[in-house]
C-alpha positions as CSV (number, residue, x, y, z in Angstrom):
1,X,0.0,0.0,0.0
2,X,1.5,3.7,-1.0
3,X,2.6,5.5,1.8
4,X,0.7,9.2,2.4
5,X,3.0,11.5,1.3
6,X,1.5,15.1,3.3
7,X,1.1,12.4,6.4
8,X,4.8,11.3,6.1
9,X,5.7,15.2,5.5
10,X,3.9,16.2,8.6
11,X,5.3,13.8,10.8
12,X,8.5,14.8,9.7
13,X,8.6,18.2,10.3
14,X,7.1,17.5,13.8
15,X,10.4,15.6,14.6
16,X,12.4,16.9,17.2
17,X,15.2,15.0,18.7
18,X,16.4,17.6,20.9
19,X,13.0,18.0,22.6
20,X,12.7,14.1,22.8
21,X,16.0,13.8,24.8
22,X,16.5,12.9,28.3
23,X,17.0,16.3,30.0
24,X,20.6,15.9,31.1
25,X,21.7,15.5,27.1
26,X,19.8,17.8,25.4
27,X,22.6,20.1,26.7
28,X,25.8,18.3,26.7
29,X,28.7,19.3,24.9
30,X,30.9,16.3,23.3
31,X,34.0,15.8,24.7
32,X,36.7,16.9,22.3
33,X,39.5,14.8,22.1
34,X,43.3,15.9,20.8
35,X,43.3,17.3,17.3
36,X,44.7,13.7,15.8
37,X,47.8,13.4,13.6
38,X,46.8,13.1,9.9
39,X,44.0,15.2,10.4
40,X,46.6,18.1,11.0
41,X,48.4,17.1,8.5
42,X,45.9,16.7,5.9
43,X,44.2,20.6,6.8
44,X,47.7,21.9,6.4
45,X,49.4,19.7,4.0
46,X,52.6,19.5,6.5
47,X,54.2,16.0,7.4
48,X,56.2,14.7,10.5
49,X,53.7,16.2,13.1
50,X,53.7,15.4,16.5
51,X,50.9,15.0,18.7
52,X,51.4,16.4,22.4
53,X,47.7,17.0,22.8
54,X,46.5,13.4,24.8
55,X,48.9,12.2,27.4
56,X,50.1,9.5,25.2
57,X,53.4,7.2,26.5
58,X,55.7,8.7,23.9
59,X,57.3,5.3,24.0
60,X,54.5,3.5,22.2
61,X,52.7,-0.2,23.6
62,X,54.7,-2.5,25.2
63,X,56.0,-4.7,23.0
64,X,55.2,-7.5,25.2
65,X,51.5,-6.6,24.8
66,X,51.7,-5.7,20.6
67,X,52.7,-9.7,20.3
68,X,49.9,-10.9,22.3
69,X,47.7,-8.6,20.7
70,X,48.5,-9.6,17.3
71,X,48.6,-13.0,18.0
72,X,44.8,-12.7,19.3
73,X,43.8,-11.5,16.4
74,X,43.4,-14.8,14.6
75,X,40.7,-15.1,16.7
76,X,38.7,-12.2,16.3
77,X,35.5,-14.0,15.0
78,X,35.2,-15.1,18.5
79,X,33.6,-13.3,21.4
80,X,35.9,-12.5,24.4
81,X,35.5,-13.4,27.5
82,X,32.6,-11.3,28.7
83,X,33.5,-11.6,32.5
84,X,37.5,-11.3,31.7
85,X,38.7,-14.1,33.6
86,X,42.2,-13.6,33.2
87,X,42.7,-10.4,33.4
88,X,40.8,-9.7,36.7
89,X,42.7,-12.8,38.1
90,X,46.2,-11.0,37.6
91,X,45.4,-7.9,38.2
92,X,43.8,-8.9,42.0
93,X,46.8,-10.7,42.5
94,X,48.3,-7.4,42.0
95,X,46.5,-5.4,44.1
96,X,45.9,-7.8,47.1
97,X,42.2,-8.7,46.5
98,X,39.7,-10.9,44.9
99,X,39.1,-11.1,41.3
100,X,35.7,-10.2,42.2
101,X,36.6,-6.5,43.2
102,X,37.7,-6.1,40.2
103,X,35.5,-4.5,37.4
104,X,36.8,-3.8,33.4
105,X,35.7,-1.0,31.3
106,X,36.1,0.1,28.0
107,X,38.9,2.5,29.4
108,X,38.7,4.4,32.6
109,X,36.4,6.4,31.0
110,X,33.6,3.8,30.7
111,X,33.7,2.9,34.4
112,X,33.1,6.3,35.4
113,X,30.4,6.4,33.2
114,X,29.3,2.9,35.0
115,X,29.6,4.7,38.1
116,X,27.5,7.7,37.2
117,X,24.9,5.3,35.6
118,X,24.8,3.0,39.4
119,X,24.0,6.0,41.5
120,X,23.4,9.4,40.0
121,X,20.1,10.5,39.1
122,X,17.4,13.8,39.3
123,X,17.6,14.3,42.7
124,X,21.0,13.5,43.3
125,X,24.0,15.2,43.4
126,X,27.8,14.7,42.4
127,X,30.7,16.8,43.9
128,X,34.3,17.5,42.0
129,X,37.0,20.1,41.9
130,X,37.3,22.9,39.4
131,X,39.5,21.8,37.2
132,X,39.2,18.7,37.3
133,X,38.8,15.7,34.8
134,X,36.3,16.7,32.0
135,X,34.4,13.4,32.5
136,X,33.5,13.9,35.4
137,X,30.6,16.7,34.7
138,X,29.6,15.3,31.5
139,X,28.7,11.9,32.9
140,X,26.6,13.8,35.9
141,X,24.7,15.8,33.5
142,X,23.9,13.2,31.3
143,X,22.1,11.6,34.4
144,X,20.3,14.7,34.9
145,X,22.0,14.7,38.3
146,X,23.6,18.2,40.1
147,X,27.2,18.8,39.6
148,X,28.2,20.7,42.8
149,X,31.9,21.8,42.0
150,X,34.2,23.2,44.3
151,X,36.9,25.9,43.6
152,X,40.3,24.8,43.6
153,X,43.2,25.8,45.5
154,X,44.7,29.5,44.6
155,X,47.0,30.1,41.6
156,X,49.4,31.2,43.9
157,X,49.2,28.4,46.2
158,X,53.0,27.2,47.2
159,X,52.2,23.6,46.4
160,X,48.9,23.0,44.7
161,X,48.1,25.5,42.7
162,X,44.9,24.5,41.1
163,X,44.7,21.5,43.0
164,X,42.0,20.1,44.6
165,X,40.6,21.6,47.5
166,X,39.7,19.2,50.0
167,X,38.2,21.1,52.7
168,X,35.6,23.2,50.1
169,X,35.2,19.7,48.2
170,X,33.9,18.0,51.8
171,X,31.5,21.4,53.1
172,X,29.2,20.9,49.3
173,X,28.7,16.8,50.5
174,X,24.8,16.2,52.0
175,X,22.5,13.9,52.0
176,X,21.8,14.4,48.4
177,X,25.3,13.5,47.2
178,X,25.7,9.8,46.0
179,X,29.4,10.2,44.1
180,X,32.1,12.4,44.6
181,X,35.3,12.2,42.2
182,X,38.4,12.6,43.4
183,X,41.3,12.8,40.6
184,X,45.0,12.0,41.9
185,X,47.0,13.4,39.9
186,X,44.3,15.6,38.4
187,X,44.6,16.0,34.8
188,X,44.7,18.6,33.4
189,X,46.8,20.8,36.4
190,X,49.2,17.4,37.4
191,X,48.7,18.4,41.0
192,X,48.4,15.6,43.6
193,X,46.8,14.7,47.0
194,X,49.1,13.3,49.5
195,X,47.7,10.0,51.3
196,X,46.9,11.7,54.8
197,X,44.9,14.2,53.9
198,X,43.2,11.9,51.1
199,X,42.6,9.2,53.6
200,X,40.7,11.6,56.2
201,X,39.2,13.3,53.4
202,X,37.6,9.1,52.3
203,X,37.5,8.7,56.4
204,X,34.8,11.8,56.4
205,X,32.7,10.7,53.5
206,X,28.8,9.5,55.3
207,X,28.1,5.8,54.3
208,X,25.7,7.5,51.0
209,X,28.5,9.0,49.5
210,X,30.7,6.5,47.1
211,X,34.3,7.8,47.1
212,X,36.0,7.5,43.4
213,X,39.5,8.2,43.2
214,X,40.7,8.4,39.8
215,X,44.3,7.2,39.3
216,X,45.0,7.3,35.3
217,X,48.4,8.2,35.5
218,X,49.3,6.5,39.1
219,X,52.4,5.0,37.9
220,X,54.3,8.1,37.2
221,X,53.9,9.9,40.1
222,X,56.8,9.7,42.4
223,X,56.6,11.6,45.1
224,X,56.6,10.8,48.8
225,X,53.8,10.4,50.5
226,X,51.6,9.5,47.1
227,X,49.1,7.1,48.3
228,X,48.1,3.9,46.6
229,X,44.4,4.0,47.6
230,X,43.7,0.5,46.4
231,X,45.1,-0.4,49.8
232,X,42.6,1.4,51.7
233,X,39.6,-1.1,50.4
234,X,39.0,-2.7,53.6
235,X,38.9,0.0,55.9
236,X,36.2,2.0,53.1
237,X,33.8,0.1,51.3
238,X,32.2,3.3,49.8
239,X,35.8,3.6,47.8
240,X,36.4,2.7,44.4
241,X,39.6,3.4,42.9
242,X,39.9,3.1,38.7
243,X,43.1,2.8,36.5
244,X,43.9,2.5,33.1
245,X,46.2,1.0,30.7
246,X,46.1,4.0,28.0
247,X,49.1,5.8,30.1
248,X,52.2,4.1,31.2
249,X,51.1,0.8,29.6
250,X,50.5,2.7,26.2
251,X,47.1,1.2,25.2
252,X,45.1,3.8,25.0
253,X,43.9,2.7,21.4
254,X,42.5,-0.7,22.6
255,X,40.6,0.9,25.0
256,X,41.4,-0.8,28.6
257,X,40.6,0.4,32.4
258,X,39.4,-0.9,35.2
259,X,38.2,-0.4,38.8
260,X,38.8,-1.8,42.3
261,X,36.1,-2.0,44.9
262,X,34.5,-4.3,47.4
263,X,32.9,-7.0,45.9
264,X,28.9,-5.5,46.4
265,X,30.2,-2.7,44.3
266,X,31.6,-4.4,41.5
267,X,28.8,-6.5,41.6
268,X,26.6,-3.5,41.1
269,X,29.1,-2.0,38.1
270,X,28.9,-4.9,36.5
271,X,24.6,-5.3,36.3
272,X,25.1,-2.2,33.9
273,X,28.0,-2.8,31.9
274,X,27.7,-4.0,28.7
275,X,28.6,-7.7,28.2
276,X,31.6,-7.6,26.3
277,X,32.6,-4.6,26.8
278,X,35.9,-5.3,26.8
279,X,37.7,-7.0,23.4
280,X,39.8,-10.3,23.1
281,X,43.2,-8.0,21.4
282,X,43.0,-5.5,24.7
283,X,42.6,-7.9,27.4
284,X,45.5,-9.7,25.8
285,X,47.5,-7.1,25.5
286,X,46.4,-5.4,29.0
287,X,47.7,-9.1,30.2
288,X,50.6,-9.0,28.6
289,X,51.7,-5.2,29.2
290,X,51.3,-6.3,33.2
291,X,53.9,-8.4,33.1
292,X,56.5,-6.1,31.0
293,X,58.0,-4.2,33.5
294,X,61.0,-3.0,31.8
295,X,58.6,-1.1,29.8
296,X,57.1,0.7,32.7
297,X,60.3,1.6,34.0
298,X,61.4,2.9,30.5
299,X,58.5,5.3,30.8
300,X,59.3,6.2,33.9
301,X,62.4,7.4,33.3
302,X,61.8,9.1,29.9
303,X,58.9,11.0,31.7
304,X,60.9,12.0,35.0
305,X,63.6,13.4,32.5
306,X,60.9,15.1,30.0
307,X,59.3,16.7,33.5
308,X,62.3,18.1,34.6
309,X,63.2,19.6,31.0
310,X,59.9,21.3,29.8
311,X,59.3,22.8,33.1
312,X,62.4,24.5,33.4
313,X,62.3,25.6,30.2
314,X,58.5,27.0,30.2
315,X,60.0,28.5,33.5
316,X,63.1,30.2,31.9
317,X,61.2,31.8,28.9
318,X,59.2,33.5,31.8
319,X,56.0,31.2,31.9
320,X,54.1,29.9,35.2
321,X,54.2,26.3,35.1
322,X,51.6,24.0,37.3
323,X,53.9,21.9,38.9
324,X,53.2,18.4,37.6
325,X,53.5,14.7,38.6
326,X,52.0,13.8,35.5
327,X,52.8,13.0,31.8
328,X,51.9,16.3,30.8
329,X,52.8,20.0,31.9
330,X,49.8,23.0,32.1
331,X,51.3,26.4,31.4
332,X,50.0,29.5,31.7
333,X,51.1,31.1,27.7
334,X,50.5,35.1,29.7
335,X,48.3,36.0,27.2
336,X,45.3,34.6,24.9
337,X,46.6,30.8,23.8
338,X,44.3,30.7,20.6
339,X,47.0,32.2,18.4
340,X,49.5,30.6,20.3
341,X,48.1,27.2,19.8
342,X,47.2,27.8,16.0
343,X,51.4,29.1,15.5
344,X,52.1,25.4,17.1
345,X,49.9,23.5,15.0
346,X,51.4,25.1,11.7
347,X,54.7,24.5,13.2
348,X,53.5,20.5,12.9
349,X,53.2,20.6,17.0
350,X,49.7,19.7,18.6
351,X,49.0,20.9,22.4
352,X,45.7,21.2,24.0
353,X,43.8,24.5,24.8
354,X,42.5,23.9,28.4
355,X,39.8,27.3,28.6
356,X,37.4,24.6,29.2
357,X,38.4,23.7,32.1
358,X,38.3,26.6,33.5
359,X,42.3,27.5,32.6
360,X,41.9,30.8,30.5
361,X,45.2,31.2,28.8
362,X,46.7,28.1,29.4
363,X,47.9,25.7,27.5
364,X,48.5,21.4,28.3
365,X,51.3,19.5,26.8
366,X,52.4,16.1,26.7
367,X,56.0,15.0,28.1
368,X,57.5,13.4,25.2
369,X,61.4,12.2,24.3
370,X,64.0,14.5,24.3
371,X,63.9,15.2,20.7
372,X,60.2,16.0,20.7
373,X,59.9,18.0,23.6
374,X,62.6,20.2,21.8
375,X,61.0,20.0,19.0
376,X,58.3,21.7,21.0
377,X,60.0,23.8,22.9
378,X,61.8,25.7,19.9
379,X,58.6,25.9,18.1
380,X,57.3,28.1,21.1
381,X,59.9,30.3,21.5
382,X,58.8,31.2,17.8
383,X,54.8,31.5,18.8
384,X,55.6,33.8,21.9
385,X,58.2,35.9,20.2
């Protein structure tokens, strides 16, 4: 039977998938990732860019975890193994708990997103620092739930500037506040927590707050007095720490992360996820990358080094650096880092504008090998001269 044509028109023109959304994502913003490569190169016609925009191991994938990836490849037609067996089995043995505390996501990023789908909602509330991850407000409002975020530290605090602020971060927690995120090191500023005032921060949270400390680039940091929170399970079942394999293990294009919790938590993570959420190639690899750590202390090294030379650099051509335990140094460019960041990427270098977060003039870069960070380096000399 022939469709009514003025009936289908109508219909059409009534259409409005904005209107039709849930509240909390009829006003998100994507997330904008780092200006890729080839895309750079293909607006500009240049070649031999650099990409110091995503916090990327400069190092590449273990090499360990590229063989056992490939070799899992010959059996992509299967499904992985939706509950990943394996991987949860070595990675409790590593933190000193039971495989079932242990929950994978699709990156870090999807278990917050797991998080945010378990226990916000209208009604309820989320707290965070200014400055802090971008994830972290986009998965509350797209559960309709109040972001209450707390200013961060001064700019001219002696060790944190822009760091979180504990004390303001605790006085917006009530009744109404089911998650509050706590990143350590935060990106984008690098600045850290140390694990006493952490731990009575977690020690203060009521019983219908969940705690999420957010430890994407954990393995870098090496300062004293940098807490390992995954240690602090038993005394806090509200906690949940997460991870990820797309920094020092340098998978961040398979997609790999993971939390640690008590087992009712996990248990609860895991009624939304996805089944399968995790492929066959990254949990090989992630299993794999675990076990290379000559790799890990390679990166390590290279980023210690890469710290110590951009910062004093950035710091001798006049700029205030955010002192960082990162991969990745936030600097303040002294005036408006749009031009700035435009000289850089004709120059063939990619950085990352960080206005959004609430860093006006600032710009983030990745700590990369010698040779690239000069590279850098050089090529802003040129932009601010």
């Amino acid at each position: 039977m022939a469709s009514n044509p003025s009936v289908s028109a109508t219909a059409g023109a009534a259409f409005d998938p904005v209107a039709l959304a849930v509240a909390g994502v009829q006003g998100l913003s994507p997330y904008q990732p780092g200006k890729p490569v080839a895309s750079l190169e293909r607006e500009l016609g240049i070649t031999q860019a650099i990409k110091l925009a995503s916090n990327e191991n400069p190092l590449g994938p273990s090499p360990l975890a590229v063989e056992s990836g490939r070799a899992t490849l010959a059996e992509a037609h299967v499904y992985p193994d939706g509950n990943g067996f394996e991987l949860k089995a070595r990675l409790a043995e590593r933190h000193g708990v039971t495989p079932d505390q242990i929950t994978l996501g699709n990156g870090s990023n999807e278990v917050l997103e797991l998080i945010a789908r378990t226990w916000l909602a209208p009604g309820r509330a989320a707290v965070f620092s200014a400055h802090a991850f971008a994830v972290y407000p986009l998965v509350t409002q797209a559960m309709d739930a109040e972001a209450r975020v707390a200013p961060a530290l001064a700019a001219d605090h002696p060790e944190q500037p822009f760091g979180h602020d504990l004390d303001a971060m605790r006085a917006r927690v009530d009744g109404d506040v089911r998650v509050v995120f706590v990143a350590n090191p935060n990106n984008p500023t690098g600045t850290w927590l140390d694990g006493r005032a952490l731990e009575a921060f977690v020690a203060a949270m009521p019983a219908t707050t969940v705690v999420v400390v957010d430890e994407a680039y954990f393995e870098y940091v090496e300062e004293n007095g940098y807490p390992d929170t995954t240690q602090w399970l038993d005394r806090y079942p509200n906690l949940i720490v997460t991870r990820t394999f797309s920094k020092i293990q340098g998978l961040a294009g398979l997609r790999l992360g993971y939390a640690v919790s008590s087992p009712e938590v996990a248990d609860l993570l895991n009624r939304v996820r996805q089944p399968f959420n995790v492929n066959a190639i990254a949990q090989a690899a992630g299993l794999a990358a675990l076990d290379d750590v000559e790799h890990v202390a390679k990166s390590v090294a290279i980023n210690r080094e890469g710290l110590r030379q951009v910062s004093a650099a950035l710091r001798e051509m006049g700029l205030r650096v955010i002192p960082s335990v990162g991969n990745f140094v936030t600097f303040d460019t002294g005036r408006d880092p749009g031009p700035v960041y435009e000289f850089l990427l004709r120059e063939g270098v990619i950085t990352r504008p960080v206005e959004n977060y609430g860093l006006p003039g600032h710009l983030r870069v990745t700590v990369s090998t010698h040779e690239e960070n000069d590279r850098f380096l050089e090529a802003l000399k040129k932009a601010l001269a």
